[in-house]
C-alpha positions in Angstrom: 37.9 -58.5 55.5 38.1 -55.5 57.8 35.2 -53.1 58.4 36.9 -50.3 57.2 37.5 -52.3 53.6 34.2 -53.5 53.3 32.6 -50.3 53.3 35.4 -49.0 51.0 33.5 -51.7 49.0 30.4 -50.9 49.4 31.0 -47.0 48.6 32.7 -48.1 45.5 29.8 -50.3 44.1 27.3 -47.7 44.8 29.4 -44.6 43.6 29.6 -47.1 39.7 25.3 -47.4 40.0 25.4 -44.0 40.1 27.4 -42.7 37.4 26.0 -45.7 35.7 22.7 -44.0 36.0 23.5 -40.3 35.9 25.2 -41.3 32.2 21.6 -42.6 31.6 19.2 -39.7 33.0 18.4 -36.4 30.9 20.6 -33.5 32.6 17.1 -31.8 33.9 14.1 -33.7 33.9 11.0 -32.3 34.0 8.2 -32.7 35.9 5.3 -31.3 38.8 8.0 -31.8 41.3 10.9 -29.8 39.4 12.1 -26.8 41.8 13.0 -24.4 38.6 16.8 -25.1 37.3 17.9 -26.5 41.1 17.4 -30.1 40.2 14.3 -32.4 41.0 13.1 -33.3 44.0 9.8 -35.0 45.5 8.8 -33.9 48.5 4.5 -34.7 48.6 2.8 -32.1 51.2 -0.7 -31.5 52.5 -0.2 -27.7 50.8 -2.0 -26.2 47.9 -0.6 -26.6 44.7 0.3 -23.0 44.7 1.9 -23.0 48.0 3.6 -26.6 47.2 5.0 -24.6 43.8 6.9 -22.4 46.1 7.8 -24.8 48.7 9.4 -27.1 46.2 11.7 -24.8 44.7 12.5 -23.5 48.4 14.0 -27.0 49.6 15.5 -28.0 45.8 17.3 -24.6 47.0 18.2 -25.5 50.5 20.0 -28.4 49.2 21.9 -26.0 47.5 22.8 -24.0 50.4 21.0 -21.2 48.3 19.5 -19.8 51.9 18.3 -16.8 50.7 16.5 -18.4 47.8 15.0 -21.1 49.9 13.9 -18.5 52.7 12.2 -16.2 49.7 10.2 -19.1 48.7 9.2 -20.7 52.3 8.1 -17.1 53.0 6.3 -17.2 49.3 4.3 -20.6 50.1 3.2 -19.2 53.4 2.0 -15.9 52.2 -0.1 -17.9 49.9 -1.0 -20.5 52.3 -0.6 -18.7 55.8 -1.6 -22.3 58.1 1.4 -24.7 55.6 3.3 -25.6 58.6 6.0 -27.1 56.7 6.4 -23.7 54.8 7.3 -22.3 58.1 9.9 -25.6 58.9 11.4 -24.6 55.7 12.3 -21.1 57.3 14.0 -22.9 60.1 16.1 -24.9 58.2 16.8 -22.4 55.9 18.7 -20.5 59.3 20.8 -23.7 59.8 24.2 -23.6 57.7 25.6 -26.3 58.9 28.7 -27.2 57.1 29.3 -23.4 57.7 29.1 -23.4 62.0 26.2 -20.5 61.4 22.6 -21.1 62.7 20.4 -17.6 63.7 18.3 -20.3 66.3 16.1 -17.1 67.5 15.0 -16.5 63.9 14.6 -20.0 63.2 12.4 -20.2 66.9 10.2 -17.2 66.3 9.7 -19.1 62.3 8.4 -21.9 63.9 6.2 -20.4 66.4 3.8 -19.1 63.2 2.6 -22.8 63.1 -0.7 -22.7 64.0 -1.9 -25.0 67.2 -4.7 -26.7 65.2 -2.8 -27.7 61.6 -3.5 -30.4 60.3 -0.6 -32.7 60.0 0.6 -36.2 58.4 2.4 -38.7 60.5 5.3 -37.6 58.1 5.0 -34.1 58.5 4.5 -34.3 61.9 8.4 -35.9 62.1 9.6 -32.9 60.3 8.7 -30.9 62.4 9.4 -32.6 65.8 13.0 -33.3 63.8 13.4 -29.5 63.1 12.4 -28.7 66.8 15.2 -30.8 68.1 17.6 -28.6 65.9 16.6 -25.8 67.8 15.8 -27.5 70.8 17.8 -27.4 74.3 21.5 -27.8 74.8 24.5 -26.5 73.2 24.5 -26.7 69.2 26.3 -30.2 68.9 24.2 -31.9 71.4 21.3 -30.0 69.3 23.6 -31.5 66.4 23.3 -35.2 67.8 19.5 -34.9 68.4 18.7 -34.2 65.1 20.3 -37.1 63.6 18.5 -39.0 65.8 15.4 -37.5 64.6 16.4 -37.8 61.0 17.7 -41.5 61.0 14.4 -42.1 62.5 12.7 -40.5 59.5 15.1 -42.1 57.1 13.9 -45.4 58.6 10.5 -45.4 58.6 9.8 -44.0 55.2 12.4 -46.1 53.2 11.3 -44.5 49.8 11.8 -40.9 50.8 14.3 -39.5 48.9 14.3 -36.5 51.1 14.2 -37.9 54.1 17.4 -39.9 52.8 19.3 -36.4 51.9 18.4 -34.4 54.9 19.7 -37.2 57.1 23.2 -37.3 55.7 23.4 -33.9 55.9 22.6 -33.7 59.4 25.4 -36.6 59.2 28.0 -34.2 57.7 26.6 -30.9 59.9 27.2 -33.4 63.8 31.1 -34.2 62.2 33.6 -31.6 63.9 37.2 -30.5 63.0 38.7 -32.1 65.5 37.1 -35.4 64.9 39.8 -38.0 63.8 37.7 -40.6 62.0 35.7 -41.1 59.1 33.0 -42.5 60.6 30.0 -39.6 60.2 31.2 -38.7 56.5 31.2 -42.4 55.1 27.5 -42.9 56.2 26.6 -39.9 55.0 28.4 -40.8 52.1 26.7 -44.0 51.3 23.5 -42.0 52.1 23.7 -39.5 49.3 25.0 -42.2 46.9 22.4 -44.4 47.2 19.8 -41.1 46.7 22.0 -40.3 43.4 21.6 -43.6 42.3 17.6 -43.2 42.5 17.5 -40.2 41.7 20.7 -39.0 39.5 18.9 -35.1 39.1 18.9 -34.7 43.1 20.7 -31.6 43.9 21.2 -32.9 47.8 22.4 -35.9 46.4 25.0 -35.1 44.6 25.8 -32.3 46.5 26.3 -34.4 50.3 28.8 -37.0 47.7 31.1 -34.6 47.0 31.4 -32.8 51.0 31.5 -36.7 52.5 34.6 -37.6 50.0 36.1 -34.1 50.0 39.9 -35.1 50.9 42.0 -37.0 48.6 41.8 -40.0 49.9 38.0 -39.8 48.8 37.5 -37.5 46.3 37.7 -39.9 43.4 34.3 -41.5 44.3 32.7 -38.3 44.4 34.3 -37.6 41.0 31.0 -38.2 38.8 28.8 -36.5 41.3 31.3 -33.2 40.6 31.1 -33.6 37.1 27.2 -33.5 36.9 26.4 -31.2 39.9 26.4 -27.9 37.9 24.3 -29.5 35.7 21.6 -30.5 38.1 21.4 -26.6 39.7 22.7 -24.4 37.0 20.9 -21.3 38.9 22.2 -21.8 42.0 26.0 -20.1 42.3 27.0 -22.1 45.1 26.1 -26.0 42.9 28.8 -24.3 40.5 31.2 -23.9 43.0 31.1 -27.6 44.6 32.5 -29.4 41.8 35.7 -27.8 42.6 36.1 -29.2 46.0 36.9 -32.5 44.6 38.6 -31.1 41.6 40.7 -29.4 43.8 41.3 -32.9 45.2 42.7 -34.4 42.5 44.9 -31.7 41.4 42.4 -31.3 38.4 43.3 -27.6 38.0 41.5 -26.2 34.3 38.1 -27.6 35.5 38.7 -26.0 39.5 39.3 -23.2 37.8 36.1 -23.4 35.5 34.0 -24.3 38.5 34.5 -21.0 40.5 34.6 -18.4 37.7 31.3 -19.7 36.7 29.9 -19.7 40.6 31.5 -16.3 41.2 29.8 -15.1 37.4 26.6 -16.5 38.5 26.5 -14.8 41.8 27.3 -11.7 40.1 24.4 -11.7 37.8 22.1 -12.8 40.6 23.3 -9.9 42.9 22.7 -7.4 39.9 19.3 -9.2 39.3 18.3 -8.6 42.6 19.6 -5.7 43.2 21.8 -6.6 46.1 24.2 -4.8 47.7 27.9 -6.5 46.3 28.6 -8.0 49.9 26.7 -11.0 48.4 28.5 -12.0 45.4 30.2 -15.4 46.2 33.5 -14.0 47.5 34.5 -17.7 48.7 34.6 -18.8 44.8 36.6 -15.9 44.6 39.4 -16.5 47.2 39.4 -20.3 45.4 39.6 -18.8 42.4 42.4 -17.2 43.0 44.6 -20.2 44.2 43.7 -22.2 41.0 45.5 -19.0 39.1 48.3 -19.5 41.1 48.3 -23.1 40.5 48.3 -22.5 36.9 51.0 -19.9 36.4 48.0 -17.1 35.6 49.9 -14.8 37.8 48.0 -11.5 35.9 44.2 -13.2 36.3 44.8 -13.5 39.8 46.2 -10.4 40.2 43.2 -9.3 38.6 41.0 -11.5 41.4 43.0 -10.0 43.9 42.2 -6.2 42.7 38.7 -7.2 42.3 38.1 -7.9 46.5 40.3 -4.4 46.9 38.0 -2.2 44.9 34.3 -4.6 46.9 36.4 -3.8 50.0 36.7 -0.5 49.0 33.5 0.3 47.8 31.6 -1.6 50.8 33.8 0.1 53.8 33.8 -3.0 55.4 35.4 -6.4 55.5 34.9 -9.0 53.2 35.1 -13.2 54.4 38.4 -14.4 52.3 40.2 -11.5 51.9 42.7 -12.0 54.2 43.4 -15.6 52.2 43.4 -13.9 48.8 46.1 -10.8 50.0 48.0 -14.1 51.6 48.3 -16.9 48.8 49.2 -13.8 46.4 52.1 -13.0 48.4 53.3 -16.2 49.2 53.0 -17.7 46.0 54.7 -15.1 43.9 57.1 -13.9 46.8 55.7 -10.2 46.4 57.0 -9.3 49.8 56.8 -5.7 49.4 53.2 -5.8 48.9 53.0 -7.4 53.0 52.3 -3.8 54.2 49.9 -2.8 51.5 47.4 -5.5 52.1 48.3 -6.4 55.9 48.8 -2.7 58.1 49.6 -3.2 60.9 47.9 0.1 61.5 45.6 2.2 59.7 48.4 5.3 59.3 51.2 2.7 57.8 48.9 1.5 54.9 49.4 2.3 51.8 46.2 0.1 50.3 45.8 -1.3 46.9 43.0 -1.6 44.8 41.8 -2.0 40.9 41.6 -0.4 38.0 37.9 1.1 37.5 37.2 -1.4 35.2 38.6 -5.7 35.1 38.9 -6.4 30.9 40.8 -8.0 28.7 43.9 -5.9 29.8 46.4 -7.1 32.3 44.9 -5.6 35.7 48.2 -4.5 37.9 47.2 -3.7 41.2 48.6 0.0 41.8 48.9 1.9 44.7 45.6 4.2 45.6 44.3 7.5 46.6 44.9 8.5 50.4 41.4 8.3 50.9 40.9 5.3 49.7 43.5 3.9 51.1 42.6 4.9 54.3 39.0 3.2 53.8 40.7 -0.3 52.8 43.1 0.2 55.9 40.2 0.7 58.1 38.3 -2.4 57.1 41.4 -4.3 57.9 42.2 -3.4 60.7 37.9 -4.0 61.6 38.7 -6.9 60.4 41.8 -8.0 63.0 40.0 -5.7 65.9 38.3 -9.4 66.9 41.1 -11.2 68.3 42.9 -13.3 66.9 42.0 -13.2 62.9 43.3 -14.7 60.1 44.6 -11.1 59.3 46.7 -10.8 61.6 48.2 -14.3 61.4 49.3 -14.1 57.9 50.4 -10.7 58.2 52.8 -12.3 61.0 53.5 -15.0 59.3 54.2 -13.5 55.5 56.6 -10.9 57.8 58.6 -14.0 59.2 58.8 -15.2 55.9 60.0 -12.6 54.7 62.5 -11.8 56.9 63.6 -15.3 56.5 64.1 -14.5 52.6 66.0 -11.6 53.4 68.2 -13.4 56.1 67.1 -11.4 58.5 67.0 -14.3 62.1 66.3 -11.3 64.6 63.2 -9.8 62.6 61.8 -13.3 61.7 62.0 -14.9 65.1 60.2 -11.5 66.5 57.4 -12.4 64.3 57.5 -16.1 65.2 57.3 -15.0 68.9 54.3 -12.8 67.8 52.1 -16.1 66.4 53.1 -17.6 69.5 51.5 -15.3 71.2 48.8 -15.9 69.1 48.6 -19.5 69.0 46.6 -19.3 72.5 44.1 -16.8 71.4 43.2 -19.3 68.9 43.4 -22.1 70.9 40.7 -20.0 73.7 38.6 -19.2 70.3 38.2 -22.4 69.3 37.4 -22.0 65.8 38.1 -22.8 62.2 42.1 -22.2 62.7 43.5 -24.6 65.3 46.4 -23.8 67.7 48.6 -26.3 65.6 47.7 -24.5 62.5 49.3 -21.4 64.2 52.6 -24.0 65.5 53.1 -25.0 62.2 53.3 -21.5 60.7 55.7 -20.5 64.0 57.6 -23.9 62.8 57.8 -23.1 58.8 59.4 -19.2 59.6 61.7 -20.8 62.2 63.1 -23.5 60.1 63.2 -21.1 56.7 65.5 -18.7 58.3 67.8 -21.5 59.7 68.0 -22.9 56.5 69.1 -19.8 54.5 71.8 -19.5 57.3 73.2 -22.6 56.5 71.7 -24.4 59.5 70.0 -27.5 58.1 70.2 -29.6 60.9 68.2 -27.2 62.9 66.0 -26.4 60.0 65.4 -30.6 59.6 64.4 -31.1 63.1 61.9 -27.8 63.2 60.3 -29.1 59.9 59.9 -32.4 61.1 57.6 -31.6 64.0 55.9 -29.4 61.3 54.7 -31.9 59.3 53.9 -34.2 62.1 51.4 -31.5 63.5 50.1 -31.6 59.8 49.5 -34.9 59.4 47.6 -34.8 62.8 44.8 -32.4 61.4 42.5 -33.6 59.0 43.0 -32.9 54.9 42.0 -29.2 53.9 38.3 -29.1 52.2 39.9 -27.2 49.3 43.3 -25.1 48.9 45.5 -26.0 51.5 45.4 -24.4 55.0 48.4 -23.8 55.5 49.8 -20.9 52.9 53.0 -23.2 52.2 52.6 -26.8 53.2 54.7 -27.9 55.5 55.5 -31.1 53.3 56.7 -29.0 50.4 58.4 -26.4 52.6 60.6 -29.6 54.4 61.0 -31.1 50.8 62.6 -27.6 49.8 65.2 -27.4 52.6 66.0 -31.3 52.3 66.8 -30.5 48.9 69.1 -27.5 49.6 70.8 -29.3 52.4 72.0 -32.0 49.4 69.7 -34.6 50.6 67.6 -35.2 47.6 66.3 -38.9 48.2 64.8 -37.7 51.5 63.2 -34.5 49.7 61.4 -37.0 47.3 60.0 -38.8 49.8 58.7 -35.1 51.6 57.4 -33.8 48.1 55.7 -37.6 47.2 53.8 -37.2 51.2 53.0 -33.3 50.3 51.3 -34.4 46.4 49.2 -37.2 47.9 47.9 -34.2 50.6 47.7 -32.0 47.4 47.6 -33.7 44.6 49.1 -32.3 41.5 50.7 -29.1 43.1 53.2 -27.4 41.0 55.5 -26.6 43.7 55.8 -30.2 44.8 56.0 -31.3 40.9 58.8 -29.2 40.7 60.5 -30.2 44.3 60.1 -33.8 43.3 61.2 -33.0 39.5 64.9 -31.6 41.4 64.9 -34.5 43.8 64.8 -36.9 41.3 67.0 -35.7 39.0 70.6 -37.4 40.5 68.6 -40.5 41.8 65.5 -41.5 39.3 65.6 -40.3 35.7 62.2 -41.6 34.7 60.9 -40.0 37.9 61.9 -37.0 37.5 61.0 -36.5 33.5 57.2 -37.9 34.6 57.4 -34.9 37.2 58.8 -32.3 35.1 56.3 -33.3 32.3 53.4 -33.1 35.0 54.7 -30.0 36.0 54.8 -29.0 32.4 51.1 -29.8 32.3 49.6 -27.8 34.7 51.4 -25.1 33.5 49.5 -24.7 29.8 48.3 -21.5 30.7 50.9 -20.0 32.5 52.3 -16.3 32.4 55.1 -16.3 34.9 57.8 -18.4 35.8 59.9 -18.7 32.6 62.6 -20.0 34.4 61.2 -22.9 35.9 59.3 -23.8 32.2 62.2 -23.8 30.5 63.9 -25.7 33.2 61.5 -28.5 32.6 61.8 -28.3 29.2 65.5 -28.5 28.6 65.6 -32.1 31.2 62.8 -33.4 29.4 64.7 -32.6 25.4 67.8 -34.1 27.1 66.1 -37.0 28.4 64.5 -37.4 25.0 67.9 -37.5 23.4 69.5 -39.8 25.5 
């Protein structure tokens, strides 16, 4: 038996303990070590039980990624109990975001400089600390990276009933494994990690929140499936344990309970933000952006047009950018081909714009996004254009790339290649940046625009060969942790053209490869619905019927419904 299958095995045997347990345990058990509605945790200090009160509550948050939470209540413990030098570790790790690429290291250095030189330590405590020190030690942040997962697995080792220990190390697993890695390695320890935790301890928050970000690709995401399901449970307060379930439901295509996931995170969020009087920059704008593709997903083309006015009028009313707008604005467009909104919510300059935002108030009512006041306007246009004065930014990308796309649609070769040349020109600043969007992210958008407008003029061949090193780039990158990266996948977008070019047995086989990548798509229901139609009856009725499914809620695309519904009465009747 290969390596590879046996710890296939092994994850499978420990994710059934666990749901075998979490059906058993009480949804929030109560005891001293109970951090509020975040999920129990046991974490014994040397701290007063006043300070301890605070401190417990702190790290159920940090497993959470509720940092400001977790920072409040370090600061709380050590306020009451100025010499708790693990209150003061908690501030350091509450500066380390590691699934995120953020660490403030100078905040999280002049934290751990309060400890005072004569505290009184454990053994245990001791290791916290030295492991926390080597987080913020010397080198760059992923040899930092490496040295705490040394110091962790050490921990983990040597107290082999520390639950905490267990869940802090395979995080640091999941915070050392980079984008460009190409294996699996980092994320299946941490993985089997976090599983055996759940299965001690079904009401951990880290526990079940570490399952579902080391099986988050759909190859995976089933055995992180019962972890989702109870996650929300475990840390109702926290806005960010509602979101997480939605990772893996996104997944598995499982679209009414993605979309249940992130409009309670984004609802929580917004009471939290009114509790605490915060400004609005805080509300969790990433459930928002997620939210947003589920609608689209669906057919709920007014709710996320309602999303979509919701991030216009925060924009607006903060004068500054907002993280996900760019991906909201894009998706929208893309999805519902609203070309003529490209210059609304991508300017290329402030004094083109003509900006977009909501209604005063989001109800009941269908929310249209309607042009704005000048001065508003201009404010939106502004924070764009803030937004793509860091070169390169996803801003300006998908304004490029929508353009190309839509000069494509209007068979326009001159205007879409201009734009394809534009993202080449691109593709090197983001290759120099070296962040989140990789060079062959950009090649594959540059590909998708090339090959669209070639195969509206009738050139397939050239089209075929285009899309083919498209999808090969794609397949090189590792699964997106959520909605797809790329605005149209390159799968779909290949299966699309194959099918127009009369080659429908190849197009199944490009919209089959594009629904294992992203499961349950619409889009690639409906290409392999077509495809099938003239080579696999049964194939094609399963599709349309799937197709049918995800579409329950639906307010658009009447045409494609009742396209699905007119196969499947004639298949019925045959």
């Amino acid at each position: 038996m290969s390596v590879r299958r046996a710890a296939y095995k092994l994850l499978l045997s420990l994710c059934a303990c666990a749901c075998l347990l979490a059906t058993a345990a009480p949804a929030f058990a109560q005891s001293s070590q109970q951090g509020g509605a975040l999920g129990k945790i046991d974490f014994p200090t040397s701290a007063s039980p006043s300070a301890q009160e605070h401190f417990l509550r702190g790290v159920a948050a940090l497993h959470s990624f509720w940092y400001e939470e977790a920072l409040e209540e370090f600061q709380a413990a050590t306020k009451v109990e100025p010499a708790f030098a693990l209150g003061y570790w908690g501030e350091a790790m509450a500066h380390n975001h590691p699934l995120w690429n953020e660490q403030d290291a100078d905040a999280a250095r002049r934290a751990l400089a309060k400890i005072p030189a004569d505290a009184k330590l454990t053994a245990r405590e001791t290791a916290y600390l030295n492991a926390v020190k080597a987080l913020y030690g010397e080198g760059d942040k992923h040899a930092r990276n490496l040295a705490y997962v040394a110091a962790m697995e050490k921990i983990y080792r040597d107290y082999p009933s520390d639950l905490e220990a267990a869940s802090f190390y395979a995080l640091s697993l999941l915070g050392a494994a980079r984008p460009t890695d190409k294996g699996y390695r980092l994320q299946a320890q941490a993985g089997a990690v976090a599983l055996d935790v759940y299965a001690k301890n079904p009401n951990h928050p880290g526990a079940a929140h570490y399952i579902i970000h080391a099986f988050d690709d759909p190859e995976h995401a089933i055995l992180a499936l019962p972890a989702a399901r109870r996650y929300a449970e475990i840390a109702p307060d926290a806005h960010h344990a509602r979101h997480m379930p939605s990772h893996i439901f996104i997944q598995l295509g499982m679209w009414p309970e993605a979309a249940a996931s992130n409009e309670s995170s984004w609802a929580t969020s917004d009471a939290w933000v009114k509790r605490k009087n915060y400004s609005i920059e805080r509300r969790d704008y990433h459930s928002l952006s997620w939210l947003e593709y589920v609608y689209l997903q669906q057919g709920r083309v007014k709710e996320a047009e309602a999303q979509l006015a919701v991030m216009q009028k925060s924009i607006a009313d903060l004068g500054a950018p907002i993280r996900g707008s760019a991906y909201i604005y894009a998706v929208f467009i893309a999805e519902t081909g609203r070309w003529e909104l490209i210059d609304k919510l991508f300017p290329e300059t402030p004094a083109k714009s003509s900006a977009l935002v909501a209604p005063k108030e989001v109800g009941a009512e269908p929310c249209h996004v309607v042009a704005s006041k000048p001065a508003t306007a201009n404010v939106v246009a502004a924070s764009l254009t803030a937004q793509s004065s860091r070169a390169p930014t996803l801003g300006q990308l998908y304004g490029k790339y929508l353009r190309g796309l839509a000069a494509a649609a209007s068979k326009n070769p001159a205007e879409a290649e201009r734009y394809v040349a534009d993202m080449r020109a691109l593709r090197g600043e983001f290759a120099k940046s070296r962040g989140y969007v990789s060079s062959e992210m950009v090649e594959i958008m540059e590909l998708e625009v090339a090959a669209q407008w070639r195969a509206n003029a009738g050139k397939f061949e050239e089209a075929i060969a285009l899309l083919g090193r498209a999808t090969a780039l794609e397949e090189s990158l590792r699964p997106p942790s959520g909605p797809p990266d790329m605005i149209k996948p390159s799968h779909e977008l290949f299966g699309d053209v194959l099918l127009a070019a009369g080659r429908p047995q190849e197009a199944a086989a490009q919209f089959k490869t594009a629904l294992l990548r992203q499961p349950n798509r619409p889009r690639s229901l409906l290409g392999l619905a077509r495809a099938a139609r003239s080579t696999d009856a049964k194939l094609a009725a399963r599709a349309y019927d799937d197709y049918l499914r995800t579409q329950e809620r639906a307010d658009s695309r009447a045409a494609e419904l009742s396209e699905a519904r007119d196969y499947l009465k004639g298949a019925s009747a045959r």
